[in-house]
KEMAR-867047 format. One record per residue: residue number from 1; x, z, y of N, C-alpha, C in turn; residue in one letter. Coordinates in nm, 2 decimals, padded with zeros to 4 digits, always signed. Atoms other than C-alpha are relative to their C-alpha. Example, Ala and Ser with C-alpha at 12.3 -4.5 7.8 and 13.67 -1.06 7.14 Angstrom:
2
+-----+--------+--------+--------+--------+--------+--------+--------+--------+--------+--------+
: num :    n.x :    n.z :    n.y :   ca.x :   ca.z :   ca.y :    c.x :    c.z :    c.y : residu :
+-----+--------+--------+--------+--------+--------+--------+--------+--------+--------+--------+
:   1 : +00.09 : +00.00 : -00.12 : +01.23 : +00.78 : -00.45 : +00.09 : +00.00 : +00.12 :      a :
:   2 : -00.09 : +00.00 : -00.11 : +01.37 : +00.71 : -00.11 : -00.08 : +00.08 : +00.11 :      s :
+-----+--------+--------+--------+--------+--------+--------+--------+--------+--------+--------+
***
This chain:
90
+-----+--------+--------+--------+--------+--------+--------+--------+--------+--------+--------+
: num :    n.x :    n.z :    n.y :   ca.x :   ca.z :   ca.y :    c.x :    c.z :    c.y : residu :
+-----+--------+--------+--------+--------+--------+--------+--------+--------+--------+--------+
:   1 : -00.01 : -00.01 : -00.14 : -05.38 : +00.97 : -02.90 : +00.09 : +00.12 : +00.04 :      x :
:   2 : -00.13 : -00.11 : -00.06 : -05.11 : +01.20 : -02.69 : -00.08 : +00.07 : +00.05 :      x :
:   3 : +00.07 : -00.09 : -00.15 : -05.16 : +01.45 : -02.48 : +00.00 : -00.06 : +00.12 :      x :
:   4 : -00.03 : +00.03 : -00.13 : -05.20 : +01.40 : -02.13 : +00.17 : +00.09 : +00.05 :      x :
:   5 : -00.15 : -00.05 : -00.07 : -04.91 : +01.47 : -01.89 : +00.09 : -00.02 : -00.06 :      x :
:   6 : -00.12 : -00.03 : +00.03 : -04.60 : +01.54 : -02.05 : +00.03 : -00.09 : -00.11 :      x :
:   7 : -00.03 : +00.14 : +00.15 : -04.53 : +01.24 : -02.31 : +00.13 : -00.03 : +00.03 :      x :
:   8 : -00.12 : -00.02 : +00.04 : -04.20 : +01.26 : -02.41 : +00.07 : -00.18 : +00.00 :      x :
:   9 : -00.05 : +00.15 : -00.04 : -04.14 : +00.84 : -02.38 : +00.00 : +00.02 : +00.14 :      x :
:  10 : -00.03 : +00.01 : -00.11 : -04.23 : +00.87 : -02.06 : +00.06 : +00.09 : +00.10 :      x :
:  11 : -00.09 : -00.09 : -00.09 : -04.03 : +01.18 : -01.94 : +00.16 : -00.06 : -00.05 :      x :
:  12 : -00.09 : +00.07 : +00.06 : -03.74 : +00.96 : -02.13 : +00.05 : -00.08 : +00.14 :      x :
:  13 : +00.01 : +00.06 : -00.12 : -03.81 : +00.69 : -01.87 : +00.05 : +00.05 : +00.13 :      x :
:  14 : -00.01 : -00.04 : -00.12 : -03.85 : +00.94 : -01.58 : +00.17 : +00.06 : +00.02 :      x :
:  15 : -00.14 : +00.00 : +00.02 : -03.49 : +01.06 : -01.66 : +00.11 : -00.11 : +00.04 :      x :
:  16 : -00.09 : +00.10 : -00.02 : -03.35 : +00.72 : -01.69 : -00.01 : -00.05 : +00.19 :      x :
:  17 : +00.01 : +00.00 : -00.18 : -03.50 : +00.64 : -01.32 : +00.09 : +00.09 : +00.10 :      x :
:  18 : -00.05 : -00.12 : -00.12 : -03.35 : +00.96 : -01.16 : +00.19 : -00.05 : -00.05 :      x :
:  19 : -00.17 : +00.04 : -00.01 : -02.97 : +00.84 : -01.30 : +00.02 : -00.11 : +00.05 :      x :
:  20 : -00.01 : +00.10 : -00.13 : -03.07 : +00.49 : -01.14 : +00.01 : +00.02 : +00.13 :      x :
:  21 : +00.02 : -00.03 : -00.12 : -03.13 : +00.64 : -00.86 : +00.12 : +00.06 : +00.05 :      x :
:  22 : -00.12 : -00.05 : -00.05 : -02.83 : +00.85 : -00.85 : +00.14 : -00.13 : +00.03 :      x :
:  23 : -00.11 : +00.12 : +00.01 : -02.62 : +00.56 : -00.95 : -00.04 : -00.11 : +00.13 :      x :
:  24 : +00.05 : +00.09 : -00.10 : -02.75 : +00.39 : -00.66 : -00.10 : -00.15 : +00.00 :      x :
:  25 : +00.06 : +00.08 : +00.02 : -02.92 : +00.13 : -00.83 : -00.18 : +00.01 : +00.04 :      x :
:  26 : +00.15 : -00.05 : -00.09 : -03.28 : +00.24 : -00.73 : +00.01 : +00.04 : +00.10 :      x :
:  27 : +00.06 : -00.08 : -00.07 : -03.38 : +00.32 : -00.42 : -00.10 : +00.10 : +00.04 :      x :
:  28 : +00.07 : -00.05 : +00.00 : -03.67 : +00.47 : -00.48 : -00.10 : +00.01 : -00.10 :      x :
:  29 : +00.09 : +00.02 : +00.15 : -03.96 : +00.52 : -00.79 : -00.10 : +00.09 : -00.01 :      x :
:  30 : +00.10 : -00.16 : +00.02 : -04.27 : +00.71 : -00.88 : -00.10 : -00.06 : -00.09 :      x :
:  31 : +00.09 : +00.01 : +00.07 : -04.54 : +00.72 : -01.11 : -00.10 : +00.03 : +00.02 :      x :
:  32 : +00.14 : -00.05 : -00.05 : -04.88 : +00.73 : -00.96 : -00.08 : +00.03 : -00.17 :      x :
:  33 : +00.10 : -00.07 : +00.11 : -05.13 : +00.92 : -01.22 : +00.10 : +00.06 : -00.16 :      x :
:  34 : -00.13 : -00.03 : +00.10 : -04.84 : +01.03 : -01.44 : -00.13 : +00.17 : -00.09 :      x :
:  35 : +00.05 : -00.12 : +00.04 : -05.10 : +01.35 : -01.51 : -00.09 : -00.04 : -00.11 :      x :
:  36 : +00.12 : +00.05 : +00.03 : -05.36 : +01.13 : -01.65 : +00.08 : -00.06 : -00.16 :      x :
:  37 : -00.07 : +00.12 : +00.08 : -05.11 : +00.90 : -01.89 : -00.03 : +00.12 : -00.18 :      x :
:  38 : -00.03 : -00.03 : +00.15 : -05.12 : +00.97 : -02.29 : +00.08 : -00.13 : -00.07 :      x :
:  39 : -00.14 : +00.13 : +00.05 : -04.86 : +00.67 : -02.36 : +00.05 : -00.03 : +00.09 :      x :
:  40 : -00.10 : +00.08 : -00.10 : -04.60 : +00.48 : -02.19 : -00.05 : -00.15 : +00.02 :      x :
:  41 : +00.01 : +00.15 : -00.03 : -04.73 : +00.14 : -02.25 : -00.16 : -00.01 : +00.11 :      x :
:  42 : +00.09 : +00.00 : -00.12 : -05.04 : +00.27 : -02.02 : +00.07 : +00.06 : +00.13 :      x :
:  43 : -00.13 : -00.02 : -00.11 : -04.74 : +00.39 : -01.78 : -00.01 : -00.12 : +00.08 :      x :
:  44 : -00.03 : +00.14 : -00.13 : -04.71 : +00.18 : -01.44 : +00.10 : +00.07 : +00.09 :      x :
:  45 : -00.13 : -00.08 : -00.09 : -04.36 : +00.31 : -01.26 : -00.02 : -00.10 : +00.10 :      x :
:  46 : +00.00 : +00.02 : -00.11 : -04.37 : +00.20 : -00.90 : +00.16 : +00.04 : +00.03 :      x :
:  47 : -00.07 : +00.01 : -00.03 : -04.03 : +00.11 : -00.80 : +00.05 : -00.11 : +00.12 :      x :
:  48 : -00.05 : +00.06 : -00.12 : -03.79 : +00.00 : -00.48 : +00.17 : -00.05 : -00.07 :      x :
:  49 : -00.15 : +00.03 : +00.06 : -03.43 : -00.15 : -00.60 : +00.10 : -00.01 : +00.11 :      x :
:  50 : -00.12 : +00.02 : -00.11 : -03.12 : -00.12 : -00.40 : +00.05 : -00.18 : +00.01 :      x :
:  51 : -00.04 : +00.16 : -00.03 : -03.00 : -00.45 : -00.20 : +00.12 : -00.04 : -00.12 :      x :
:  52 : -00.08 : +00.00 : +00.08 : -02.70 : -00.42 : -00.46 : -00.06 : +00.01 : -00.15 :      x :
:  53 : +00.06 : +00.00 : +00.10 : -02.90 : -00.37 : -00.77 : -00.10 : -00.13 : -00.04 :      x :
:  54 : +00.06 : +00.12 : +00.04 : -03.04 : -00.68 : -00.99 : -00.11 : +00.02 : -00.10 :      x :
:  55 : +00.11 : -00.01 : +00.11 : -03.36 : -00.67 : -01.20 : +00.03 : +00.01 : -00.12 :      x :
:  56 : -00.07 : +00.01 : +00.15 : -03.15 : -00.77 : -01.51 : +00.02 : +00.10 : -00.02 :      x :
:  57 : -00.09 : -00.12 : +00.04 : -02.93 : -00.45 : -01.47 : -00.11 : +00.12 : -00.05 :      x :
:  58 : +00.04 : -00.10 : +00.00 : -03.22 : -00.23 : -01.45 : -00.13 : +00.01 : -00.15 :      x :
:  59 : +00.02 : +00.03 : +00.09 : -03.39 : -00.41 : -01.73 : +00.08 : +00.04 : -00.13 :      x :
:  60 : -00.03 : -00.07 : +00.13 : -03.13 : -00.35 : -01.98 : +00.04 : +00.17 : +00.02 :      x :
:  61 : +00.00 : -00.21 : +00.00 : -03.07 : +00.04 : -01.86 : -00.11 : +00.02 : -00.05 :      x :
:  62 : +00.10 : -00.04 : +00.04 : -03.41 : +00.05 : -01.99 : -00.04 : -00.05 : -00.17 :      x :
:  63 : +00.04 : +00.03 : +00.12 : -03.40 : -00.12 : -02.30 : -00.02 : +00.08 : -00.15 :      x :
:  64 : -00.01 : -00.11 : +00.17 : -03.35 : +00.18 : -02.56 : -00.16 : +00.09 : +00.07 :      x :
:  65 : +00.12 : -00.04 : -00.06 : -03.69 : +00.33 : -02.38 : -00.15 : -00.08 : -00.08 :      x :
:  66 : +00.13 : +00.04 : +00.05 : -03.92 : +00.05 : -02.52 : +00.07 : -00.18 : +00.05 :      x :
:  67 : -00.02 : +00.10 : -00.05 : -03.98 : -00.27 : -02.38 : -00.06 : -00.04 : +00.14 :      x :
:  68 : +00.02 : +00.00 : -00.11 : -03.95 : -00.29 : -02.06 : -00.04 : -00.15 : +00.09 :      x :
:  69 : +00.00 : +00.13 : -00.13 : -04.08 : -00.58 : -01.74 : -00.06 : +00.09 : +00.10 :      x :
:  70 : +00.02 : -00.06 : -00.20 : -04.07 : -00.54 : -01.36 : -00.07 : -00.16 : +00.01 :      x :
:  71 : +00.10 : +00.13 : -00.05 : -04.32 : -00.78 : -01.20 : -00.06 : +00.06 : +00.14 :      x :
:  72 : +00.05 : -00.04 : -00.16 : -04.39 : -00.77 : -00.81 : -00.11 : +00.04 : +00.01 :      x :
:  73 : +00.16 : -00.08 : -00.04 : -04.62 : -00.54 : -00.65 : -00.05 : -00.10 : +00.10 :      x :
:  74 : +00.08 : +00.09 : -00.10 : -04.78 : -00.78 : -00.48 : -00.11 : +00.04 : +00.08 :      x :
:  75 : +00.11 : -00.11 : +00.00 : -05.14 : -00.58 : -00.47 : +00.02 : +00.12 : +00.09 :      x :
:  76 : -00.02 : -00.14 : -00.11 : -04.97 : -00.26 : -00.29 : -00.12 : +00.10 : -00.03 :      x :
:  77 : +00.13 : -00.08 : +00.05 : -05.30 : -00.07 : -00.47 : +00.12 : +00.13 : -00.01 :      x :
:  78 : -00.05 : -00.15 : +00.02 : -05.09 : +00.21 : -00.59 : +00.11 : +00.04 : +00.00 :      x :
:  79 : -00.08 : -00.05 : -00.08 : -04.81 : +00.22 : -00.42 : +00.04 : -00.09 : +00.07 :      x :
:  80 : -00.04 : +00.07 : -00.07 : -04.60 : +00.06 : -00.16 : +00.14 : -00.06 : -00.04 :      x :
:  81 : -00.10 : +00.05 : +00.05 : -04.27 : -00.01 : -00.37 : -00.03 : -00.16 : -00.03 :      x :
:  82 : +00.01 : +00.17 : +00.02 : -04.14 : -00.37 : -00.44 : -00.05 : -00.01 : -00.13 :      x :
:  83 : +00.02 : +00.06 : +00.15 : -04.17 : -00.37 : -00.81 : -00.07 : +00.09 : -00.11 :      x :
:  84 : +00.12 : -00.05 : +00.10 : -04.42 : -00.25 : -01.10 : +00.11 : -00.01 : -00.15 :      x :
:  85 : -00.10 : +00.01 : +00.10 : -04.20 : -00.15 : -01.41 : -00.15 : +00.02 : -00.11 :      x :
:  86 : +00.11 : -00.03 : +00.04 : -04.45 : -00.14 : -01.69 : +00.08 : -00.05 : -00.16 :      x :
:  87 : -00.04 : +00.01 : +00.05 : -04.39 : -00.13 : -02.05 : -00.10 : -00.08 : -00.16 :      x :
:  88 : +00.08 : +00.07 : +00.11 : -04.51 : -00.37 : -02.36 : -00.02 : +00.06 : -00.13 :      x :
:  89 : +00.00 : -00.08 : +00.15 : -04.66 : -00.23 : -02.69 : +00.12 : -00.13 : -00.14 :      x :
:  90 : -00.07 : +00.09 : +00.05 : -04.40 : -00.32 : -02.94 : -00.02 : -00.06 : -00.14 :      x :
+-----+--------+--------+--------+--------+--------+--------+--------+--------+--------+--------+
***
């Protein structure tokens, strides 16, 4: 088991989000309970995508991270972004 907080997969991640973001490809992203996490594959990134940005693209920007899938937030439980990035044990 990890530590809490600071897990190095998922500060990987949080990195790769903030150069989407810059790059314009995200609009927006966050990780509700990020304090609580001891893995990535218990990780839930809450994400918004730019009208120019395609699921695929942001899919493979993520692929050296793990194994990444976006699946709509449908629920709106824990946050209000469009999409739920979430990552599979590999």
């Amino acid at each position: 088991m990890g530590r809490l907080g600071n897990i190095a997969e998922i500060q990987a991640v949080k990195r790769r989000l903030a150069s989407l973001t810059e790059m314009g490809l995200v609009k927006h992203w966050e990780l509700p309970y990020e304090n609580t996490l001891t893995r990535l594959t218990a990780a839930v990134f809450c994400l918004t995508l730019d009208v120019n940005a395609t699921q695929g693209a942001i899919i493979d920007a993520l692929q050296d991270c793990g194994r990444p899938q976006l699946r709509p937030n449908t629920e709106r439980i824990l946050s209000q972004s469009d999409l739920y990035l979430e990552f599979k044990e590999s």
